[in-house]
C-alpha positions as CSV (number, residue, x, y, z in Angstrom):
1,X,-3.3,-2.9,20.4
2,X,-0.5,-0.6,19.2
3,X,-2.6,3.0,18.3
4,X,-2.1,3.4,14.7
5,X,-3.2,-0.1,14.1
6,X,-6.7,0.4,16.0
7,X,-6.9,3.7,14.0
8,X,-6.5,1.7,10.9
9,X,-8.5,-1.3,11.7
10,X,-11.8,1.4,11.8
11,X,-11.1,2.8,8.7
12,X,-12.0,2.4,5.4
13,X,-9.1,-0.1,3.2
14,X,-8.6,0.4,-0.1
15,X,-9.1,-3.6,-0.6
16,X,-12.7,-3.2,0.6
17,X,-14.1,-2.8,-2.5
18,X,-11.3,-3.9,-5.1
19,X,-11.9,-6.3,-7.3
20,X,-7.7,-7.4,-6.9
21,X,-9.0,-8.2,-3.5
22,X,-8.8,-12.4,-2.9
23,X,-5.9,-12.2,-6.1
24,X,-3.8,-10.4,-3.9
25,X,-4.6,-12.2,-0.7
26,X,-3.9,-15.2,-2.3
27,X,-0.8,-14.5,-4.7
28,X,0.9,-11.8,-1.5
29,X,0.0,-9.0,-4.0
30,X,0.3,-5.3,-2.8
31,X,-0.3,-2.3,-4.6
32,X,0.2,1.7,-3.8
33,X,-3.4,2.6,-2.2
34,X,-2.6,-0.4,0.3
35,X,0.6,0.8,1.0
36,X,-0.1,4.3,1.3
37,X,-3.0,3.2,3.9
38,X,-0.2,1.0,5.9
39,X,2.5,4.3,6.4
40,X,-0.4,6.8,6.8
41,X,-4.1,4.9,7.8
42,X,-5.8,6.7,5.0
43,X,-5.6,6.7,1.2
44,X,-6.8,8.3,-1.5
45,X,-9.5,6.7,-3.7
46,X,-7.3,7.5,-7.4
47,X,-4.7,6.0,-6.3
48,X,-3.0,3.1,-8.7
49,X,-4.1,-0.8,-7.5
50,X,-1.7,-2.3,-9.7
51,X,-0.5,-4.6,-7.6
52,X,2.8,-6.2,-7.1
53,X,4.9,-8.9,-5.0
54,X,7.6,-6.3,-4.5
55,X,5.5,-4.1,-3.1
56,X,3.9,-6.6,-0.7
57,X,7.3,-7.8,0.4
58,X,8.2,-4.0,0.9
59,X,5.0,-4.0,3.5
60,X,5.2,-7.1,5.3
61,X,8.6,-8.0,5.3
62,X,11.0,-5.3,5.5
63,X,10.8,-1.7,7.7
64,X,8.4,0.9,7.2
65,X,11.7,3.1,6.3
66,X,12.5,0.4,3.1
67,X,8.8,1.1,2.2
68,X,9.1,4.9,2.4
69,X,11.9,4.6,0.1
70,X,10.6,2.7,-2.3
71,X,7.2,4.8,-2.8
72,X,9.6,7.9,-2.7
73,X,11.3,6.4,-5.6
74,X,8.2,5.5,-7.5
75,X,7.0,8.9,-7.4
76,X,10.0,10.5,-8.6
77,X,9.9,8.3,-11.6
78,X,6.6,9.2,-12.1
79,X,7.8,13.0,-11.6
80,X,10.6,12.2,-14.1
81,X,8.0,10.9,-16.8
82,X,5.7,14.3,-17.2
């Protein structure tokens, strides 16, 4: 098992306890705390679950770099807004 993946898999996931939880399992429904706990193992607990197909197709089928991008993008439209 690849390191970060057994460091994940004894973590906490931000789907434990979200109510989005069997939606997004069964609709391929991602949102930003998932992603974030995908590039880094961790996440923080405010974090947006609003989630969204583009986003899961950003984790599972395209490169962790296409998924950095994309969350880099979201936050400077968020930056933007303010």
């Amino acid at each position: 098992m690849h390191k970060k993946a057994a460091m994940i898999e004894n973590e906490k996931c931000p789907c434990d306890d979200c109510d989005w939880k069997y939606k997004c399992d069964e609709h391929e429904l991602a949102c930003r705390a998932f992603s974030y706990f995908v590039l880094h193992g961790t996440f923080h607990e405010h974090t947006a679950r609003i989630p969204t197909g583009q986003l899961f197709h950003k984790i599972f089928k395209e490169d962790d770099k296409a998924l950095k991008n994309y969350m880099k993008s979201l936050r400077m439209k968020e930056e933007m807004g303010k």
